[in-house]
C-alpha positions as CSV (number, residue, x, y, z in Angstrom):
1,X,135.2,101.9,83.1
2,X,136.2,100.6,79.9
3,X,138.1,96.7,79.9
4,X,139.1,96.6,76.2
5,X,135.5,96.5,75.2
6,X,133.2,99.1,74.1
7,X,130.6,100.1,76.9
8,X,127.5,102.1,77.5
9,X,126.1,103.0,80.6
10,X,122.8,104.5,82.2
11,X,123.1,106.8,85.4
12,X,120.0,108.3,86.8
13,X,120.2,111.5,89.0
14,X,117.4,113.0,90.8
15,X,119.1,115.9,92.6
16,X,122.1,118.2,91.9
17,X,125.2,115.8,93.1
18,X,129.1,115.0,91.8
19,X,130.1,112.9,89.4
20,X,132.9,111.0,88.8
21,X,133.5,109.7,85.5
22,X,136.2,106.8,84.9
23,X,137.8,105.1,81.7
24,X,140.3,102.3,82.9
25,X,142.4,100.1,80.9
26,X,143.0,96.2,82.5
27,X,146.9,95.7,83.1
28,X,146.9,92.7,80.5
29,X,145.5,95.4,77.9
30,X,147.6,95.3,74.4
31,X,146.4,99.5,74.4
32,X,149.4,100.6,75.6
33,X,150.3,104.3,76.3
34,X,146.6,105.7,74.6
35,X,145.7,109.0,73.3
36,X,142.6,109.5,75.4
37,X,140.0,112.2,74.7
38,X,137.2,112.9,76.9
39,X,133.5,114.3,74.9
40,X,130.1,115.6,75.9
41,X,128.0,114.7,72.2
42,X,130.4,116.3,70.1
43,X,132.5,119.0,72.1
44,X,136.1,117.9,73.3
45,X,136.5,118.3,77.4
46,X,139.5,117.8,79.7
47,X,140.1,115.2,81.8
48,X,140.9,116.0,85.6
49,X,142.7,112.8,86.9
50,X,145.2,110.3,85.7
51,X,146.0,107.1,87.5
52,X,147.8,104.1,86.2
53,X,145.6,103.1,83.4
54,X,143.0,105.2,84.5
55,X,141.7,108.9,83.3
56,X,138.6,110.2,84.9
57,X,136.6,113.3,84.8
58,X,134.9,115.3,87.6
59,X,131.1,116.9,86.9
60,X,129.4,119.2,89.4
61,X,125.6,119.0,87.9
62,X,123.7,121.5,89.2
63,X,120.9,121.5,86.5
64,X,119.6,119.7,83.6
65,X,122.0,122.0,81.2
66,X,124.9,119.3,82.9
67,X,122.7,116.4,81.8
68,X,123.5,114.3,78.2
69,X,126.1,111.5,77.0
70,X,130.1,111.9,78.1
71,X,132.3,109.5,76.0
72,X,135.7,108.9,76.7
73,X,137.8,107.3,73.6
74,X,141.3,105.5,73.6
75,X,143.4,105.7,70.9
76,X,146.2,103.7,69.8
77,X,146.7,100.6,67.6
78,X,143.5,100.4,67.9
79,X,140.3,102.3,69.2
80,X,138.4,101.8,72.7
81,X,135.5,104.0,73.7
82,X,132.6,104.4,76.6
83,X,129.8,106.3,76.6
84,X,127.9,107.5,79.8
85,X,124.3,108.7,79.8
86,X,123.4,111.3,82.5
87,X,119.7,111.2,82.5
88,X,116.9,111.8,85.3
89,X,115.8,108.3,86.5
90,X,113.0,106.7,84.2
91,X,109.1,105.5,84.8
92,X,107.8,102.5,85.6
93,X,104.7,101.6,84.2
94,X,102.5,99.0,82.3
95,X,104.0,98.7,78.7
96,X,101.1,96.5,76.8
97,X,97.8,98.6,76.3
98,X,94.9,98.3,79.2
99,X,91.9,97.0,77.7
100,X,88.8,97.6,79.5
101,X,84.8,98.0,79.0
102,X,82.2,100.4,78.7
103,X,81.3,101.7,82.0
104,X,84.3,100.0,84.4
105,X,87.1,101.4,85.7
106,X,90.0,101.9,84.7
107,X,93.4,102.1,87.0
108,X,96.6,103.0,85.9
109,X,100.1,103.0,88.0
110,X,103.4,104.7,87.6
111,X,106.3,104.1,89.9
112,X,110.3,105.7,90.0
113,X,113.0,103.7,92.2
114,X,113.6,107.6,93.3
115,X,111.3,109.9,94.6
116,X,110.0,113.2,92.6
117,X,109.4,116.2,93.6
118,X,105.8,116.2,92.0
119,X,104.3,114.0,89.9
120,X,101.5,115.1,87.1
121,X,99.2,113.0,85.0
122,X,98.2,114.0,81.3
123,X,95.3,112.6,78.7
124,X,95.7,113.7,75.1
125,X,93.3,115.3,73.3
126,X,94.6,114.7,69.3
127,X,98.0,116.5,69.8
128,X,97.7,118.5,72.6
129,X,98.3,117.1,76.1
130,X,96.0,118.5,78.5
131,X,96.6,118.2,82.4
132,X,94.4,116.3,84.7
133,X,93.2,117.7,88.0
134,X,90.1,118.5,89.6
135,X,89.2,121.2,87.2
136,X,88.3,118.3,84.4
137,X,86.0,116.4,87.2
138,X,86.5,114.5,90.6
139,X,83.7,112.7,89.4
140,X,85.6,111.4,86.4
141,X,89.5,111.5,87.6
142,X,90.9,110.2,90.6
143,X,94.5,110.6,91.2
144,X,96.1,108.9,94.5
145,X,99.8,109.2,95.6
146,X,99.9,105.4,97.1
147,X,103.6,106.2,97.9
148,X,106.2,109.3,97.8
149,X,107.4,106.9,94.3
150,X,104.0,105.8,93.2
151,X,100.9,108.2,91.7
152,X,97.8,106.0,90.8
153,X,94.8,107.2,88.1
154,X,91.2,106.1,88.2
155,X,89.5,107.0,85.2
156,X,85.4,106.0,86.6
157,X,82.4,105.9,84.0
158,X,84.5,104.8,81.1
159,X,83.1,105.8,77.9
160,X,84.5,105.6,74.4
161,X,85.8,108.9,74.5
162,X,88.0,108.0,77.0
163,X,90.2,105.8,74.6
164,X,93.5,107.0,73.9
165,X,96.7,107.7,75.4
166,X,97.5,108.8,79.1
167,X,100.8,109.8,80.5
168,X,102.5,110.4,83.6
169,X,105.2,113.1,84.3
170,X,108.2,113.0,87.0
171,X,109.6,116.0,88.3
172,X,113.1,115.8,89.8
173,X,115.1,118.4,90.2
174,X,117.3,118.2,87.9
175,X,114.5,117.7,85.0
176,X,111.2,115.5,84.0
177,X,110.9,112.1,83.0
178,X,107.8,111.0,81.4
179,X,105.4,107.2,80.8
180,X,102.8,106.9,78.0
181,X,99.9,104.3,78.4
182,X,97.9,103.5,76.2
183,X,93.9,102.5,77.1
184,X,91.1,101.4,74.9
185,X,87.4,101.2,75.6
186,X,85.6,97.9,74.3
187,X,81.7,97.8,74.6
188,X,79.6,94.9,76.1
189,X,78.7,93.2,73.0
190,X,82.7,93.2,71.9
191,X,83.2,89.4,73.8
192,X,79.7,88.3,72.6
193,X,80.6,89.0,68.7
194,X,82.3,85.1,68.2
195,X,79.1,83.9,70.3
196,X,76.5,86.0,68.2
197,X,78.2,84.6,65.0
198,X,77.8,81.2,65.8
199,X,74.1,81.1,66.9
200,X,72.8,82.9,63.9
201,X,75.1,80.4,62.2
202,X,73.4,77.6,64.0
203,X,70.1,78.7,63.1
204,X,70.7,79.5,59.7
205,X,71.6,75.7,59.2
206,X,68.9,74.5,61.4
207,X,66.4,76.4,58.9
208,X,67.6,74.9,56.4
209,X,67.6,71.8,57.7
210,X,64.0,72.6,58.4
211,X,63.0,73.8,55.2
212,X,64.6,70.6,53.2
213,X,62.2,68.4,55.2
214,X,59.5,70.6,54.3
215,X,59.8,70.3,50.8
216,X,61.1,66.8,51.0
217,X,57.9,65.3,52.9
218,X,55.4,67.1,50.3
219,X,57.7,66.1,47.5
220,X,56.5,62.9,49.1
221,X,52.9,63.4,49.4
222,X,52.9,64.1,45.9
């Protein structure tokens, strides 16, 4: 509800259910008396149920079409407004990019606090997104379902055409929700670059070092 502040707020559904929006006014508010409108984006909508202070709206969502933001905004001396965002719960998954090597394995994990009806794991390939199931090699792809709210990839035999960007996909019944990740492929010699550097750096001044005596001791001679 709204307490003389302006509010936003997230609510995940899964399945058809009922909803019961609410806007409510604390007792000590100076809005008295408000002209209250309810909204879904930009189209006006009645509201259902009046209490003291209160006005609510009642949603039956039976598919995604019911889905999107509901605002309700108070009017009087001054303006007080909440939005509520009917969405399809979200993904859980590593945010920073998994860096790996050449020929290791890479694992990646998505999770939902709900359960989904299916879940389905994507690679893209410039802009398309292409679907990964046996078809593109058990030898390459594993995909495990650790829990009813958990789908794990294996990507084996990592090569540098396997860098890029992975995604898992949700289905609930009332819609999809979707996780990007990204992975990149470093080769063997990658952590040995710095190490390389220095030795040829090393030798390069031991050389010299080398050569100065050289010259110095048949400068001497002479």
């Amino acid at each position: 509800g709204v307490s003389g502040t302006p509010l936003e707020r997230n609510i995940s559904l899964a399945r058809a259910t009922t909803v019961v929006l609410s806007c409510k006014l604390d007792k000590d508010s100076p809005l008295k008396n408000p002209q209250v409108t309810w909204k879904r984006g930009n189209e006006t909508i009645s509201h259902t149920t009046k209490a003291e202070n209160s006005w609510s709206i009642q949603l039956t969502v039976t598919d995604s079409s019911k889905m999107g933001s509901y605002s309700c905004i108070l009017k009087g001396k001054e303006e007080i407004s909440a939005v509520f965002h009917l969405q399809v719960p979200k993904i859980e998954a590593r945010e920073k990019p998994i860096i790996t090597y050449e020929g290791d394995i890479a694992v990646m994990i998505c999770k939902c606090s709900y359960t989904p009806m299916a879940w389905t794991w994507y690679m893209t390939n410039g802009s398309k997104e292409i679907a990964i199931n046996e078809s593109l090699g058990a030898d390459k792809y594993v995909i495990d379902r650790v829990s009813a709210n958990v789908t794990r990839l294996k990507i084996l035999k990592l090569t540098k055409e396997d860098v890029g960007v992975y995604s898992c996909e949700a289905a609930f019944e009332l819609g999809k929700s979707k996780k990007k990740m990204e992975l990149k492929v470093l080769s063997f010699m990658a952590p040995l670059k710095p190490f390389v550097a220095i030795v040829i750096e090393v030798v390069i001044f031991v050389t010299t070092i080398c050569l100065y005596e050289l010259y110095s001791k048949k400068k001497e001679k002479r």
